[in-house]
N, C-alpha and C positions, 0 to 999 in steps of 0.2 A: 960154189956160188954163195954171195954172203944172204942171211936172213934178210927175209921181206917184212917188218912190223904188218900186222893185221891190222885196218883203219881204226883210226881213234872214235870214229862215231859210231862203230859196231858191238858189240856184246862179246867181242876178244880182245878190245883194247891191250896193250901187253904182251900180247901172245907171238909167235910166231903164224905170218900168213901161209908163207911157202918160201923155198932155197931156191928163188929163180925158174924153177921150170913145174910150174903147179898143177898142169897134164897128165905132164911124166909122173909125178908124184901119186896122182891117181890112178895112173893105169899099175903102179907099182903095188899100189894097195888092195888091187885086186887080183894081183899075177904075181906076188912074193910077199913081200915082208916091210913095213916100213913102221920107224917109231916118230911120234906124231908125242910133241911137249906140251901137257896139259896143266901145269902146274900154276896157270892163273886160275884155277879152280880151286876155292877154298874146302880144306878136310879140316873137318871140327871129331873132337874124341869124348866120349860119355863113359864115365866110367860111376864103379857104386853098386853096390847089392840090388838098389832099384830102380836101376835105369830100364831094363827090358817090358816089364810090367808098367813103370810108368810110363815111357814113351808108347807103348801101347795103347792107352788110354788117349793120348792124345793125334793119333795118327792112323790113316786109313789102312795103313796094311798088319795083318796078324805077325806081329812081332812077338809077344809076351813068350814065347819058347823058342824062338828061331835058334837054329843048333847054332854050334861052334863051326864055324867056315864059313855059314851061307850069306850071301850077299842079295839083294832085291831093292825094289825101288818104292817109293815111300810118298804120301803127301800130307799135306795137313790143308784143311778146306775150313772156311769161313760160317758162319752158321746158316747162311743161305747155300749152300755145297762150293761157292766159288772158291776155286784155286788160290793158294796163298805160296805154299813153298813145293819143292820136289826137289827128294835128294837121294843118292846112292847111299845105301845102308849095309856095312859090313857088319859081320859078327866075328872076332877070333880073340882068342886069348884074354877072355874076361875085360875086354875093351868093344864098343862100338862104334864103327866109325862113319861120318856123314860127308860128304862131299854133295856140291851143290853147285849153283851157278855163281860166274866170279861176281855180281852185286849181292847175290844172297846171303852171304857169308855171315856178314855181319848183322842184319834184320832178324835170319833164325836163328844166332846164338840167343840174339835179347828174346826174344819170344821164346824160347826152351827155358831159359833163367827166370823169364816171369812167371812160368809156370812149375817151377821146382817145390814150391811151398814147403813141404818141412819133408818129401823119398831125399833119398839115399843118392844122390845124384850130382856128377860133379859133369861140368862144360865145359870144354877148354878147345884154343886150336892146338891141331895133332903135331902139327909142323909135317908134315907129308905134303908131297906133291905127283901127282896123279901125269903116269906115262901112258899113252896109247899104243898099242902093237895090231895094224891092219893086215890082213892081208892071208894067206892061206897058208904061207910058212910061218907063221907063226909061232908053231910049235915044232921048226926043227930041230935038229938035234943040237948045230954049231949054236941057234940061241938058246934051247935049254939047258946048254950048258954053260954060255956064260952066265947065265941067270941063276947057277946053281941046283938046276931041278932033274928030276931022273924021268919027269914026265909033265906035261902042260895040264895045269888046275881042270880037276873039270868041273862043279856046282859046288866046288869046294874051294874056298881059299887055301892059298899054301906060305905060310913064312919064307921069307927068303934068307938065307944064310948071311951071317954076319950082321945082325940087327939089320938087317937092308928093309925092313917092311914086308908088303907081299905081293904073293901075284894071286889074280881072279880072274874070273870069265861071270857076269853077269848074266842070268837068263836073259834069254831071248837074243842078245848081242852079239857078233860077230867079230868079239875084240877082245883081246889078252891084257887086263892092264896092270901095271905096275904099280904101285903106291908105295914109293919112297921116302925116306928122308927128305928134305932139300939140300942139306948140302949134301947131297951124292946122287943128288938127280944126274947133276951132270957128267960125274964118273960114269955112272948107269949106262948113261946116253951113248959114253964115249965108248966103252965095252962095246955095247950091241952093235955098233957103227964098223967097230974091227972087227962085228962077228958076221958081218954085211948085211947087216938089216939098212936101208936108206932113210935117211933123216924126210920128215916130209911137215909140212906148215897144219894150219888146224882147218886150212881149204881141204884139205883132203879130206882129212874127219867129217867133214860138215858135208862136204859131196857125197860119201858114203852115207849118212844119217838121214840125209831128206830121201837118198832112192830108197833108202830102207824101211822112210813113211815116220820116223820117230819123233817124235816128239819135242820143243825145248822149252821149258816155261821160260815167259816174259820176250819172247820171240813168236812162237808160233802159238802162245795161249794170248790172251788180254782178261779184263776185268771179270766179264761173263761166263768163262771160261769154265764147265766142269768135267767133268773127268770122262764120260763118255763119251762126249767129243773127241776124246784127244788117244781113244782107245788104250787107257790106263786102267781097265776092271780085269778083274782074276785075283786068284791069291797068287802066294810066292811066288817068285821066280814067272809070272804070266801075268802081267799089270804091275800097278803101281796102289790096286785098290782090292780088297778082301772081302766080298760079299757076307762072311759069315762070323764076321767078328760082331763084338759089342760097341757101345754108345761112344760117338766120337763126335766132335763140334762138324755139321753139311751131313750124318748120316741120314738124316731124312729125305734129302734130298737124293740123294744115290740110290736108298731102297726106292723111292716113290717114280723115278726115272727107269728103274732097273723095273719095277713091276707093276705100273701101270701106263706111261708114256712114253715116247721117244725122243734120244737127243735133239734139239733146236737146229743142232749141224752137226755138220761131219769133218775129219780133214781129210785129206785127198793132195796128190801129186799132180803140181801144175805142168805142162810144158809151155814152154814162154816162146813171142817171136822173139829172135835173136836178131833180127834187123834193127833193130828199135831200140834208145836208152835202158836198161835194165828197172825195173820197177825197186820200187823198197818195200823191207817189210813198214806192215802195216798201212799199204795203199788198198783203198777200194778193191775188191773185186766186183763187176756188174753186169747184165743179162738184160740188155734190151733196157738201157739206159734204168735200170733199178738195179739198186744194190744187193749182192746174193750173199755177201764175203768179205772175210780179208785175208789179206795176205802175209804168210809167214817169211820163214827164210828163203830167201833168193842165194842162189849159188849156181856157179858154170860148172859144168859138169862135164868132163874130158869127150866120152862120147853121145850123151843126150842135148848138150848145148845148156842154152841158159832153164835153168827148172825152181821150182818152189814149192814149198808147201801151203796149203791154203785151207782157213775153214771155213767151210760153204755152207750154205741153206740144205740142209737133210732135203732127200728124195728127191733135188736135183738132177735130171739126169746127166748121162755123162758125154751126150754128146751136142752139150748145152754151149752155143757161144758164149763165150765172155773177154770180158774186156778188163784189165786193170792200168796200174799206173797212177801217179797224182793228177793226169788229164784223162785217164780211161785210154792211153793211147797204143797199147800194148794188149796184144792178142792170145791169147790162153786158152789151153787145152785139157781137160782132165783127162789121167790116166787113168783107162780104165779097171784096171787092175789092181788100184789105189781103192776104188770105191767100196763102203764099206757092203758086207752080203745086206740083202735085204730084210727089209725089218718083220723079225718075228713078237706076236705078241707076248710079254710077259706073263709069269701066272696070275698076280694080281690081274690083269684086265679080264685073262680066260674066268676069272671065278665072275668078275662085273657083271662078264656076258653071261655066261650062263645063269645069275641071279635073274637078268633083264630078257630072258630068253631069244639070247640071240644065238646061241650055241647049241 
């Protein structure tokens, strides 16, 4: 079947949507094996005695020693905590590498450059282009071995033979991906295809992502946006945000949320009616004609139907009507399952209390 382009007015522009049957594609993703062409995502490379140190300084997550392999997710926040960038962080072979969303590319090379001032630090794009591998064969044998490997990465990146880049497994994620060349992206592609992995559009990806509750800056964040919301706290490989690091531009904001108050909102997995026009991101979410939300990514999802992600007003219950759409006309469901556990107090408030004798 020929490629579907992804809508021009969507945040894949460029991409492939789906090969004609974008169901199949996702039941495929989760009942064998499919590769899924991500390479409108730009990878930027840092190289330099003081890239690890200084990018530490300027980013939420404890980088300054991240070994050789490991890969984690990364942000850099405003000096009020709002969200600014978020990117996939590799470390291998005295290179680091960044991938990000396809309009970021270019905004956090210039913000890493303006902040180089006199470390050891060079920016450059990688020329890599980022493949997807879904699904639970993943690691068979027919594709580990066209990929050249004796065994599928596990918290470790692995070079691929013949300069081909590498392959990783991100915590937390459920995905093998590939970071290649470009020009042998599509060799890549064509291998794995003879090794019968199914070619599948970035509809699948994105179906798997929302059930999975993930995250996508500039999609399912907006201006407001901090990082507890969007369940990006933990150090490595568990968040995208390091509670126990040093001085970063929004750390005040992180501790002061983290240990004396609660996020503003939550995100949470919508179920959508499917009778009805599909909503967009960033319509209203509302509860008795007042606004509670908005809304993230919308995507058909093979067997949930039409679903999205949404961030809502915290302590919201979950079986709270709501209404979206640009007329409110679309009916929505949180999944309960989605919501986040309930809220414990941090230690900062337990000392408050207890100063205030209320403990």
């Amino acid at each position: 079947m020929p490629a579907v382009p992804a809508p021009d007015s969507g945040p894949d522009a460029g991409a492939i949507w789906h090969y004609g049957d974008p169901f199949g594609e996702q039941r495929s993703a989760e009942s064998a094996v499919v590769v899924v062409d991500r390479s409108h995502r730009p990878v930027l490379t840092l190289t330099g005695s003081d890239r690890k140190t200084w990018l530490h300084s300027l980013c939420t997550q404890h980088v300054a020693e991240l070994p050789d392999g490991a890969s984690t997710e990364n942000l850099t926040l405003d000096a009020k905590g709002h969200i600014q960038n978020h990117w996939i962080q590799t470390e291998l072979n005295e290179h680091t590498y960044l991938d990000t969303e396809p309009w970021r590319g270019t905004p956090l090379a210039e913000h890493l450059r303006k902040m180089v001032f006199w470390a050891d630090v060079a920016i450059e794009p990688a020329g890599l282009a980022v493949l997807s591998l879904l699904g639970p064969e993943r690691g068979a044998p027919a594709v580990l071995d066209t990929l050249g490997l004796s065994a599928a990465p596990g918290l470790t990146a692995e070079p691929l033979p013949g300069s081909l880049g590498f392959a990783r497994q991100v915590p937390g994620r459920d995905v093998l991906e590939l970071v290649v060349p470009c020009a042998a992206k599509d060799e890549v592609q064509r291998r794995l295809i003879q090794a019968g992995v199914r070619p599948a559009g970035v509809w699948a990806y994105e179906a798997e992502r929302v059930t999975a509750g993930r995250p996508r800056l500039g999609v399912d964040t907006d201006e407001r946006s901090i990082p507890h919301e969007l369940n990006w706290i933990g150090g490595p490989g568990v968040g995208a945000v390091h509670l126990d690091k040093g001085c970063y531009s929004g750390q005040e904001t992180v501790s002061r949320v983290h240990n004396l108050g609660k996020p503003p909102r939550m995100l949470v997995l919508l179920h959508l009616d499917g009778s009805v026009d599909r909503p967009s991101t960033g319509d209203p979410v509302t509860s008795g004609g007042r606004p509670v939300g908005r809304l993230g990514t919308v995507v058909d999802h093979y067997e949930f139907g039409p679903i999205a992600l949404a961030l809502l007003k915290r302590g919201l219950p979950a079986d709270t009507a709501l209404l979206t759409g640009a007329g409110s006309e679309v009916s929505a469901v949180i999944d309960p399952e989605s919501m986040p556990p309930p809220d414990a107090p941090g230690a900062g408030r337990l000392a408050v209390d207890r100063l205030r004798g209320r403990v």
